[in-house]
N, C-alpha and C positions, 0 to 999 in steps of 0.2 A: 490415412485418416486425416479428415481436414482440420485446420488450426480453429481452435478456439477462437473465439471476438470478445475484444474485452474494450470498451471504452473510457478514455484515463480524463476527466472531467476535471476543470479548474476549480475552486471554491475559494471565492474571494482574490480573483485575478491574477493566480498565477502564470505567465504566461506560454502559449500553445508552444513557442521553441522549445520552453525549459521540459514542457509532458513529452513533447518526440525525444526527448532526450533520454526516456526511457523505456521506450519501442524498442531497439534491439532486444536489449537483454531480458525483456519479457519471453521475445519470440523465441532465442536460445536457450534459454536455461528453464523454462515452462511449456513451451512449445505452443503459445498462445500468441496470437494477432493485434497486439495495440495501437488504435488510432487516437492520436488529440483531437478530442471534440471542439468544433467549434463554440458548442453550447457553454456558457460557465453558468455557474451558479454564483450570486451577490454574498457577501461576507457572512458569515453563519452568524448574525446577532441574534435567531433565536433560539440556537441553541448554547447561548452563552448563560453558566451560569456565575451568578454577582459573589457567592460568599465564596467559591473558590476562584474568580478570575481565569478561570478556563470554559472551553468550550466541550458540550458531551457531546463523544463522537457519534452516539447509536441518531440525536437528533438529527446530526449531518446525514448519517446512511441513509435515514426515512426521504432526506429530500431527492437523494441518490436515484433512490431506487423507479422513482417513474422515469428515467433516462435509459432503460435498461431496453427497450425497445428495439429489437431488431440487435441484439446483441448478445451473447452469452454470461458477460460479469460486466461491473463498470466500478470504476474505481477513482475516487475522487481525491485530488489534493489540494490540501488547505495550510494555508501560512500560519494558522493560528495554533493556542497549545490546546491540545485535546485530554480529555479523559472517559475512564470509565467510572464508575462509586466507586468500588475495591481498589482503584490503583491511583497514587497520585499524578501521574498522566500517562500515556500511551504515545507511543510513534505511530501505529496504528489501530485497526480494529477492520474486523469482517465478519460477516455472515452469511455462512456457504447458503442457509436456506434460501435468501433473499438474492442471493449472485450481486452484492454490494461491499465495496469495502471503502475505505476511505484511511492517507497517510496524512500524517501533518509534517510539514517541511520545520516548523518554527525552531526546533530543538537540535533538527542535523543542519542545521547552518552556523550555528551557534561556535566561534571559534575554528573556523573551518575555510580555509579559501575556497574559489569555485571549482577545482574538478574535487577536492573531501567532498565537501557538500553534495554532486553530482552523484558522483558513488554511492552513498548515504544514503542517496534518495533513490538510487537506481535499488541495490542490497535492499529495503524496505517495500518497494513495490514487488520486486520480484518476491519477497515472501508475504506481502498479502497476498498473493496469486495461486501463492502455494496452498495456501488457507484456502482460500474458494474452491481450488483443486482438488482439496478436503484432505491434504496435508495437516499434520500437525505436528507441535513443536517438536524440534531436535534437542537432544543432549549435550550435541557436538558443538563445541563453540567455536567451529570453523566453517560450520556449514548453514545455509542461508536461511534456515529455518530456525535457529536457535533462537530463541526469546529474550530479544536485545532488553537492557534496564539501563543500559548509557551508550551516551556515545560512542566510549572505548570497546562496548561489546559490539556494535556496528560497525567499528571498524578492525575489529580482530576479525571476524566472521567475514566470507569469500559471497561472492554473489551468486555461487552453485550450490548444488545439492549435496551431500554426502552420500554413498554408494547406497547407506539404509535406506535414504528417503526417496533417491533415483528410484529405488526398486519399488518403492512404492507406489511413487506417481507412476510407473510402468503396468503396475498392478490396476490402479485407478482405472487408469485411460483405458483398460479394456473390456 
């Protein structure tokens, strides 16, 4: 079966070394094709909102989603802190309907030299992917689906699956 295409988009100029830097373990541990696009998207100022100082991630998706062109998912990373209403902010956010997701880097760098950080970022992309994949959360707090609330749960948590959720995505994919 051929590998998924998922395109890992900048937002707000992250740059394309740091997105290949999360191309392997897309391809391994999801079984999906990521390319850094050339394309970035300009800093999310309109999806910034003023009374909370953060940025709503579903605005960012929307910009997301015309990039989706000749690709399967696309998944965007932004330096800034994101949220949804219900949470007071998010590592990430997806929407399997849409084949969009988008991570924000701001909070896994935060105390973290550059291969934590790396990790962090790698662990979070590879579980938006899992999302789009139509995964959903794990129980397991070792496995890369669990539904990180800090840092220390991103970095307890492995950048693999756990045996339930392997069996899933095997389920998915066919």
């Amino acid at each position: 079966m051929p590998s998924r295409m998922l395109q890992l988009v900048s937002v707000g100029g992250l740059p394309a070394v740091f997105l290949k830097t999360l191309e392997e373990s897309l391809l391994t541990q999801m079984a999906i094709t990521a390319t850094a696009s050339r394309a970035q998207l300009p800093a999310p100022s309109y999806a910034f909102n003023k009374d909370r100082n953060q940025y709503h991630s579903n605005a960012i998706m929307r910009r997301l989603a015309p990039l989706l062109e000749g690709f399967d998912f696309v998944l965007g990373l932004a330096d800034v802190d994101i949220f949804v209403p219900d949470s007071p902010f998010v590592f990430g956010e997806s929407d399997r309907e849409s084949k969009v997701a988008v991570i924000s880097v701001f909070r896994l760098r935060q105390n973290a030299d550059s291969e934590v950080f790396k990790r962090r970022a790698r662990v979070e992309a590879v579980h938006q992917a899992g999302h789009l994949l139509g995964l959903s959360n794990c129980d397991d707090s070792r496995c890369v689906m669990f539904l990180a609330t800090s840092t220390s749960d991103i970095d307890r948590k492995g950048v693999s699956l756990c045996n339930v959720c392997r069996n899933e995505l095997a389920k998915l994919s066919r």
